[in-house]
RODO-2510 file (C-alpha; in nm, 4 decimals, decimal comma):
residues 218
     n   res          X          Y          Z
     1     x    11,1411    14,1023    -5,9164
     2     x    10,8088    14,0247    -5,7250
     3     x    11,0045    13,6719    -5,6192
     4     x    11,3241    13,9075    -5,4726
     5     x    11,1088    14,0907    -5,2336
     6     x    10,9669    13,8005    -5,1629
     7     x    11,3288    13,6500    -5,0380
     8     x    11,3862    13,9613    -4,8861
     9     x    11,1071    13,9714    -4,6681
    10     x    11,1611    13,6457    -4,5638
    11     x    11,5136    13,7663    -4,4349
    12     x    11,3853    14,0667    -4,2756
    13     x    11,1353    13,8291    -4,1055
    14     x    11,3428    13,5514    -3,9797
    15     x    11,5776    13,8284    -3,8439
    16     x    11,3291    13,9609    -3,6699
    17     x    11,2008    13,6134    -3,5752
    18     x    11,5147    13,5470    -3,4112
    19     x    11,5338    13,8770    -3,2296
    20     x    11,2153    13,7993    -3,1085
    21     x    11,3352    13,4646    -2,9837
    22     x    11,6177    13,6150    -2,7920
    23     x    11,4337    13,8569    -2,6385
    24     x    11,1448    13,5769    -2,4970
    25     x    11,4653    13,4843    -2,2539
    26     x    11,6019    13,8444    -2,1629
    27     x    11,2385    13,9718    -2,2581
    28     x    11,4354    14,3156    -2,4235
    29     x    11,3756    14,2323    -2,7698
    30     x    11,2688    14,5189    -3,0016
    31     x    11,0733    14,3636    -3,2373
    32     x    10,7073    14,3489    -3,2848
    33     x    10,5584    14,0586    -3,1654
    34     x    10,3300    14,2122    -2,9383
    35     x    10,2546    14,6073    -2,8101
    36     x    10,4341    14,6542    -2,4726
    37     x    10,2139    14,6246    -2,1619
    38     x    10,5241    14,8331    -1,9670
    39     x    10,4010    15,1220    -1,8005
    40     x    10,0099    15,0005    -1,7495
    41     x    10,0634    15,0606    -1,3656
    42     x    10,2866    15,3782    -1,2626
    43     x    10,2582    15,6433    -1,0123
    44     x    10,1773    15,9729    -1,1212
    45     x    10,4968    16,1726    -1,2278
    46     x    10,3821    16,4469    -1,0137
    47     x    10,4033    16,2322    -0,7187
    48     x    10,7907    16,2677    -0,8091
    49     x    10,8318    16,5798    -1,0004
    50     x    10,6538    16,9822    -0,9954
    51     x    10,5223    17,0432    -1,3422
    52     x    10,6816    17,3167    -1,5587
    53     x    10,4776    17,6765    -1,5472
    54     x    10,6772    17,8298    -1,7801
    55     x    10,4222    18,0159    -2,0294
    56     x    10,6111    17,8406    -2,2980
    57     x    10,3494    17,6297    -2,5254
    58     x    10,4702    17,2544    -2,5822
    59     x    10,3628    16,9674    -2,8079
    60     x    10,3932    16,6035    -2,7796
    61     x    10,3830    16,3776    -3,0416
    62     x    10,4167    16,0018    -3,0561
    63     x    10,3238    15,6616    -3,1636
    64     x    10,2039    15,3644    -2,9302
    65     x     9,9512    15,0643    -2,9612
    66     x    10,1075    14,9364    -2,6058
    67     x    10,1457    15,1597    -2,3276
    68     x    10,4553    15,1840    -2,2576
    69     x    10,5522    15,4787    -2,5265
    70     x    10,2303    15,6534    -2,4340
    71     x    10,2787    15,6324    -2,1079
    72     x    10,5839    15,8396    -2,1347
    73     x    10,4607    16,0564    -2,3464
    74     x    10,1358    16,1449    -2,1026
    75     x    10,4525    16,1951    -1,8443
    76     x    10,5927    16,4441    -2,0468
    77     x    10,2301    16,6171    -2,1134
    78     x    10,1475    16,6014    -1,7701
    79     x    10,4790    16,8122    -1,6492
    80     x    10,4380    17,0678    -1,9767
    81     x    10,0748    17,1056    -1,9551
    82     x    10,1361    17,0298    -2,3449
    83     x     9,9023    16,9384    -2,6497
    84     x     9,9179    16,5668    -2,7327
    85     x     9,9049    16,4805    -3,1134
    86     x     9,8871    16,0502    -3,1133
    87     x    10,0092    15,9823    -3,4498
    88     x     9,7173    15,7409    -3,6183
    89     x     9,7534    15,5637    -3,8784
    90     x     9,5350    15,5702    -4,1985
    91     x     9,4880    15,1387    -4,1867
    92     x     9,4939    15,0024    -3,8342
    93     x     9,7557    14,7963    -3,7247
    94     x     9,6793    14,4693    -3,5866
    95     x     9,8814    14,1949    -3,4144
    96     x     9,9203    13,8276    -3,5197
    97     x    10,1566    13,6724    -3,7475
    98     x    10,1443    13,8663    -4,0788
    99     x    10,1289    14,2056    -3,9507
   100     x    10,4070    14,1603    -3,7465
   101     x    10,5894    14,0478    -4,0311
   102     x    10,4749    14,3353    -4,2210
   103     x    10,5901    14,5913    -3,9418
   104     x    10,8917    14,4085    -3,9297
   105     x    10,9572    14,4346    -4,3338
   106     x    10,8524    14,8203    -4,3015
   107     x    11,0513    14,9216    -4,0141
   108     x    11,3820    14,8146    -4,1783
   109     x    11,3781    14,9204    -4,5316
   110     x    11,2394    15,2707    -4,3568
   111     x    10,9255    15,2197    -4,5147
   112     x    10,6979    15,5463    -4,3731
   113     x    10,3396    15,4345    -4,3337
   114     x    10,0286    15,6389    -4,4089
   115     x     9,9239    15,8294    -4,1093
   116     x     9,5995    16,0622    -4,1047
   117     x     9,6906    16,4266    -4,0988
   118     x     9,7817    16,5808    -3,7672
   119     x     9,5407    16,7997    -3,6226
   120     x     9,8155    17,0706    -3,4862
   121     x    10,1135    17,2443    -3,6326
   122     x    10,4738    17,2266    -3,4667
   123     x    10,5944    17,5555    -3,5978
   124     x    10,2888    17,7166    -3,3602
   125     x    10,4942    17,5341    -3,0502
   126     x    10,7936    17,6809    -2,8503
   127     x    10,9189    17,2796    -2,8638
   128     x    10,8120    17,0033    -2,9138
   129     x    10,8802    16,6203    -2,7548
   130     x    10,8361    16,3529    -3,0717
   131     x    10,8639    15,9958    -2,9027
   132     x    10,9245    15,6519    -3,0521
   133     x    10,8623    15,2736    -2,9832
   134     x    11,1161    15,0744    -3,1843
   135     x    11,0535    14,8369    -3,4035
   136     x    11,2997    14,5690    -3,5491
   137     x    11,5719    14,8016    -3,3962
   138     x    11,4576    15,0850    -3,6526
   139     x    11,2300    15,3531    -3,6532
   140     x    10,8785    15,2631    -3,6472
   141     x    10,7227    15,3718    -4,0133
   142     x    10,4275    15,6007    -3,8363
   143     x    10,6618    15,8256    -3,6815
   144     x    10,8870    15,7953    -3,9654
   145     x    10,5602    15,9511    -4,1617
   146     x    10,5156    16,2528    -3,9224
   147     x    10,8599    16,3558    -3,9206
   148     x    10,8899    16,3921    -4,3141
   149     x    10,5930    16,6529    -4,2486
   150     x    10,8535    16,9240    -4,1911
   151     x    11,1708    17,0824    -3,9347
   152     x    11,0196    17,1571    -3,5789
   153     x    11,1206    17,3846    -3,3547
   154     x    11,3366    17,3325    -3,0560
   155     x    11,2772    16,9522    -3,0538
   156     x    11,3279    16,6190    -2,8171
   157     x    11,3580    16,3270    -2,9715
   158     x    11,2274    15,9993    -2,7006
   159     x    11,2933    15,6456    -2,7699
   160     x    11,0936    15,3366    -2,5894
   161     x    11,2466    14,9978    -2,6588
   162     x    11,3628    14,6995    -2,5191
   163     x    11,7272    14,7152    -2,5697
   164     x    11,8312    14,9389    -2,8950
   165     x    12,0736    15,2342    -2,7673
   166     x    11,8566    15,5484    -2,8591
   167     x    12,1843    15,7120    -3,1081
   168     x    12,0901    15,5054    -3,4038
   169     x    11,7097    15,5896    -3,3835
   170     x    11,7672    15,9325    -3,3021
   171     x    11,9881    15,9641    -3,6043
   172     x    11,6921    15,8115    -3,8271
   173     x    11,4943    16,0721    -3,6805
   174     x    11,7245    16,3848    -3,7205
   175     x    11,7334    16,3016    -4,1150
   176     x    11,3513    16,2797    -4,1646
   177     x    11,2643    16,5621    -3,9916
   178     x    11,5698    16,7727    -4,0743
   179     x    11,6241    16,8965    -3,7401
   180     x    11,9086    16,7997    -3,4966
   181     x    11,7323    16,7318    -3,1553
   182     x    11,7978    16,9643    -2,8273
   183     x    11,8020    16,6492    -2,6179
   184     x    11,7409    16,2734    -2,6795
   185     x    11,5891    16,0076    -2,3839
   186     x    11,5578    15,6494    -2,4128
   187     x    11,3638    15,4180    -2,1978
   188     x    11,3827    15,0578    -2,1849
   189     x    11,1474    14,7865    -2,0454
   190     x    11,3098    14,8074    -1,7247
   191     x    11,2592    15,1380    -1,6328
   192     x    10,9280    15,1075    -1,5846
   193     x    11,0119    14,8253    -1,3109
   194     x    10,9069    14,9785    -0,9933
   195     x    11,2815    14,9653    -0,8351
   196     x    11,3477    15,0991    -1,1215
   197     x    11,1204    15,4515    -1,0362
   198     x    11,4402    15,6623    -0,9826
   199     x    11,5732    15,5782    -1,2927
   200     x    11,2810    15,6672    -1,4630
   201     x    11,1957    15,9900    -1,3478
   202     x    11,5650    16,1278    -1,3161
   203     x    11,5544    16,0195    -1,7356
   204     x    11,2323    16,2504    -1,7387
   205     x    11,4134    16,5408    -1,5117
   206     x    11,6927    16,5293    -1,7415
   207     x    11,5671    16,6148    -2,0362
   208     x    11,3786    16,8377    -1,9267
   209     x    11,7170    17,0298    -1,7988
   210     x    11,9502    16,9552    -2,1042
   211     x    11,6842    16,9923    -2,3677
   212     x    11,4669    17,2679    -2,2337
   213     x    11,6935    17,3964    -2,0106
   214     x    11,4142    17,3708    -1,7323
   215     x    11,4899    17,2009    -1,3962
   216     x    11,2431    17,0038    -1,3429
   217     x    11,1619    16,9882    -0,9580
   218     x    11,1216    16,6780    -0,7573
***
């Protein structure tokens, strides 16, 4: 038995491996060979949009060790005036060969990692905005941890990856948490490109509008 998970981790590695060679030429792979550095130097979204007054209380919740999914998610805080919740894990994640094996291994046989308990409650939250890096084209097992925790309330469900279509993430993330998201984003490396800025914030705008029914303002 011990010699079959062995083979299969292998597998899961070298698939990952090979993703990650791929991507070194398009530089879009969604594996985890290193945390993203996308994002690190942004304008402020309010240089681009009006934040949201609308007396309604909002929570964000993610995952990062890069900055590209924080970055978003401090977007999204920024416009809502929300409460952040990071997502820590209980054992720190470092880079290098093994771990990223590891994460690899986890993130496809939806393996959810332990994560210290959150310091707020969702249900207290008129919605809340859970975001995502992805790893090995799956659901990264931290998030995958907080989203077993229970069904939120009128919910967005964000994506940051390299080039995974958000629908297959956002399903992964529908089951665990047992609630079908109000609106769904992804982001990819590019967006954070400056000519990419439009792109970007009109991704922001629009959830805002279709999940939250709020037009955000530019």
């Amino acid at each position: 038995m011990r010699k079959a998970n062995i083979v299969v981790l292998l597998l899961a590695t070298l698939a990952a491996a090979s993703g990650c060679a791929s991507g070194a030429k398009s530089g879009s792979a969604d594996v985890v060979s290193s945390p993203s550095a996308s994002g690190k130097e942004m304008p402020a979204i309010t240089d681009s949009l009006k934040p949201v007054g609308d007396g309604t209380r909002t929570l964000v919740v993610y995952f990062s060790q890069g900055a590209a999914t924080r970055r978003v998610a401090e977007d999204f805080g920024i416009l809502f005036g929300a409460d952040m919740e990071p997502i820590v894990e209980k054992k720190t994640r470092s880079t290098g060969l093994f771990n990223f094996m590891r994460s690899g291994y986890q993130a496809t046989f939806k393996i959810a990692s332990p994560i210290v308990s959150p310091l707020r409650d969702p249900s207290a939250y008129d919605r809340v905005i859970v975001l995502t890096p992805v790893w090995s084209w799956n659901l990264c097992p931290p998030v995958r941890s907080w989203l077993r925790l229970g069904k939120l309330p009128a919910a967005a469900f964000v994506t940051v990856s390299g080039d995974t279509e958000p629908d297959k993430i956002v399903a992964a993330m529908a089951k665990e948490s047992g609630t079908e998201p109000s609106a769904v984003a992804g982001f990819r490396d590019k967006d954070f490109l400056p000519e990419n800025r439009a792109v970007y914030v009109g991704k922001i705008a629009e959830l805002c509008l279709a999940g939250f029914g709020i037009a955000a303002l530019r």
